[in-house]
Backbone bond lengths (Angstrom), bond angles and torsions (degrees), N, CA, C in turn:
res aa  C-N    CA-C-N  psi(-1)  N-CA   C-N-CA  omega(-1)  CA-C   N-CA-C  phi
1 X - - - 1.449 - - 1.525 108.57 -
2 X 1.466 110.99 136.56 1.451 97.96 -174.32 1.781 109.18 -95.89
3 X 1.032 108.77 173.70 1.485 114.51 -149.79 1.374 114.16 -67.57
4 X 2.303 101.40 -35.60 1.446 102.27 -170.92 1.521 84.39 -76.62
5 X 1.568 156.45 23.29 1.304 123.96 -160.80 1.883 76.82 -114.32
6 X 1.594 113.26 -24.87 1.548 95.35 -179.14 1.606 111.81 -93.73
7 X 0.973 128.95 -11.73 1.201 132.70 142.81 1.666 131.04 -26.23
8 X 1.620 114.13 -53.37 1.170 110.82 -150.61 1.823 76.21 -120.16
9 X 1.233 139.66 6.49 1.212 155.20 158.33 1.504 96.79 -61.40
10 X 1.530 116.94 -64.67 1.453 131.55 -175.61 1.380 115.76 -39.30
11 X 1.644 89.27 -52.14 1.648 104.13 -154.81 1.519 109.09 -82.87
12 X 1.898 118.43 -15.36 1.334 133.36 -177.23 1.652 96.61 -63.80
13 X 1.323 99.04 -47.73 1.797 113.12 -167.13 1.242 93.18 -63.58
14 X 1.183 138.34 -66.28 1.675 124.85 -156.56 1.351 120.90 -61.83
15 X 1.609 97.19 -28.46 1.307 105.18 167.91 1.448 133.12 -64.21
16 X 1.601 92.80 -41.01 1.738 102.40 -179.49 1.732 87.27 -73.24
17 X 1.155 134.90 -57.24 1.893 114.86 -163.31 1.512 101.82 -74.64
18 X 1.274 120.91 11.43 1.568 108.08 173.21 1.475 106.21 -107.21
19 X 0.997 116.12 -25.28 2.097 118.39 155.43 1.222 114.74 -63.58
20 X 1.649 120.08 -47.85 1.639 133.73 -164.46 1.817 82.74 -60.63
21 X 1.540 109.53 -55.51 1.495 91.54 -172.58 1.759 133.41 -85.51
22 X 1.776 82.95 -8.10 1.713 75.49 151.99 1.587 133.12 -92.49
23 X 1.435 110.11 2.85 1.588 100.34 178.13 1.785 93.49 -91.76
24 X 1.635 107.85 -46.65 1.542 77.30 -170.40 1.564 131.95 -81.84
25 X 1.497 92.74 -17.39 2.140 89.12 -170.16 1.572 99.17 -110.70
26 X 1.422 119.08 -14.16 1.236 106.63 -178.30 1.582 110.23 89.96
27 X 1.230 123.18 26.82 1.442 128.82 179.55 1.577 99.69 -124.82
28 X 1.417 83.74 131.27 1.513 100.61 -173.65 1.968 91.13 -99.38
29 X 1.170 113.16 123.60 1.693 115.07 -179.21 1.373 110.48 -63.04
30 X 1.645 108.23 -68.00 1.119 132.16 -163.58 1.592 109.10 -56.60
31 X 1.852 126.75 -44.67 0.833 118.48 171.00 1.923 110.83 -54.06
32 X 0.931 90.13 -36.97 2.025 90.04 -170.56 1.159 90.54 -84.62
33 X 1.262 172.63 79.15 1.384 155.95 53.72 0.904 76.98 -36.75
34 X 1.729 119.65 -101.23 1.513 111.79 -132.66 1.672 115.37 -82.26
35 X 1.143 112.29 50.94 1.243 129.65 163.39 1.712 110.93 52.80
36 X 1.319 124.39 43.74 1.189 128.22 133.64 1.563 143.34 -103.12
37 X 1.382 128.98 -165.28 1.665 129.81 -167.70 1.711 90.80 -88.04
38 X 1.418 102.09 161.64 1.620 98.04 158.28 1.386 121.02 -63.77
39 X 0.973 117.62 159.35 1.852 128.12 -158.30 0.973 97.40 47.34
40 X 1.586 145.01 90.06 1.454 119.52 147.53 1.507 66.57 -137.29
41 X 1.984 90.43 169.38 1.555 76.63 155.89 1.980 82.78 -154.53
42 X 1.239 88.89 -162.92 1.841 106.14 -166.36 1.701 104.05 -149.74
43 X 0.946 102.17 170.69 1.660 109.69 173.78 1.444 112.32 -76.32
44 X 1.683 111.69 -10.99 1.741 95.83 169.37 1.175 116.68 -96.08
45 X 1.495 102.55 -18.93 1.481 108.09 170.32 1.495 123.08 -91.71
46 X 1.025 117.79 -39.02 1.975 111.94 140.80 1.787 113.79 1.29
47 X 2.130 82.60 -77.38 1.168 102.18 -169.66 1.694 119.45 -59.60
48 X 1.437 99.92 -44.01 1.765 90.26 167.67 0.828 125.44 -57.05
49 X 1.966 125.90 -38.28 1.502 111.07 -167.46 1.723 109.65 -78.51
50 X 1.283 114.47 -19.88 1.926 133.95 174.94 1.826 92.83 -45.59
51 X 1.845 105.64 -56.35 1.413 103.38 -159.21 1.786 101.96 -57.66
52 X 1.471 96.08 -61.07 1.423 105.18 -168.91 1.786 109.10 -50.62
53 X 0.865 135.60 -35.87 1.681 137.01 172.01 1.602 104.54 -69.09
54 X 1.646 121.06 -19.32 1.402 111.96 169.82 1.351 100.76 -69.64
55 X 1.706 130.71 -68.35 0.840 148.05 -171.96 1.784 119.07 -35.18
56 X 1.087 92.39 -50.01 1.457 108.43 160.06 1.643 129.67 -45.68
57 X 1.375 107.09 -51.30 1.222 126.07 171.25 1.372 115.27 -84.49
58 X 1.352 127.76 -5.76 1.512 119.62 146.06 1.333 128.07 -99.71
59 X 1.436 113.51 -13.44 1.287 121.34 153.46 1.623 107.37 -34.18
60 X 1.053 103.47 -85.23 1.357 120.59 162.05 1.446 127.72 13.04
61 X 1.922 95.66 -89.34 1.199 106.05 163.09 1.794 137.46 -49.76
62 X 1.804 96.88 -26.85 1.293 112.44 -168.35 1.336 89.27 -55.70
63 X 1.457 94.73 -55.69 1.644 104.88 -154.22 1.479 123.30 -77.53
64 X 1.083 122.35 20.62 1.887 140.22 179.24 1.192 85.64 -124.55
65 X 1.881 138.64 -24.17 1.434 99.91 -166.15 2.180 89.17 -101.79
66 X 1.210 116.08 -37.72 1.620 92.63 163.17 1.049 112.97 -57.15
67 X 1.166 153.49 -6.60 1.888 129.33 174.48 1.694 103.58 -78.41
68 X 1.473 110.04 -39.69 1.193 118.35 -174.69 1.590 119.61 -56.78
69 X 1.496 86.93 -35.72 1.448 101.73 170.44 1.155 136.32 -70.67
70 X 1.166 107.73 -29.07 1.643 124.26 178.37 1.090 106.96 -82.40
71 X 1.569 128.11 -54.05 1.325 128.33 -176.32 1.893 113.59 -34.99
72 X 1.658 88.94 136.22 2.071 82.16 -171.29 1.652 95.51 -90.21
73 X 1.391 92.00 -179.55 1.594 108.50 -178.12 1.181 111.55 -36.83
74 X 1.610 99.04 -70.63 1.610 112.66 -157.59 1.657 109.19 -52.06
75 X 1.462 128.71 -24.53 1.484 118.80 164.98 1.592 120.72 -83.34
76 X 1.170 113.02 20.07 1.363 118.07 162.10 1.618 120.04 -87.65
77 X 1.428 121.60 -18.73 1.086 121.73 177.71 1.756 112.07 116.24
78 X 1.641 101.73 4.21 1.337 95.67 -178.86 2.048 98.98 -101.74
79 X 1.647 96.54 164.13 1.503 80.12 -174.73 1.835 99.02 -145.72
């Protein structure tokens, strides 16, 4: 596995338990790392939520380009 794929693996997760914990308890994570209230934010936290929405969006791509990959011949249209 290459590194940016565990990387942005990482950053998918914090993201998904940093929503999971803002719909149910109302704790924003990322603000409390870097030591603010929920909704506030800062330029490091900017910057985290920027990373995690990159990460997201190559998730993404990763994951449309293994399906593509897997998919066999015969559903390409050849017969």
């Amino acid at each position: 596995m290459k590194k940016l794929d565990v990387l942005a693996g990482v950053l998918v997760i914090v993201g998904a338990l940093n929503w999971g914990l803002v719909g149910i308890a109302k704790f924003d994570l990322v603000a409390a790392i870097v030591g603010l209230d929920f909704g506030e934010t800062n330029a490091i936290s900017r910057a985290i939520y920027a990373l995690v929405g990159a990460a997201g969006v190559y998730a993404i791509g990763s994951f449309a380009a293994s399906r593509a990959a897997a998919r066999p011949a015969a559903s390409l249209g050849t017969r």
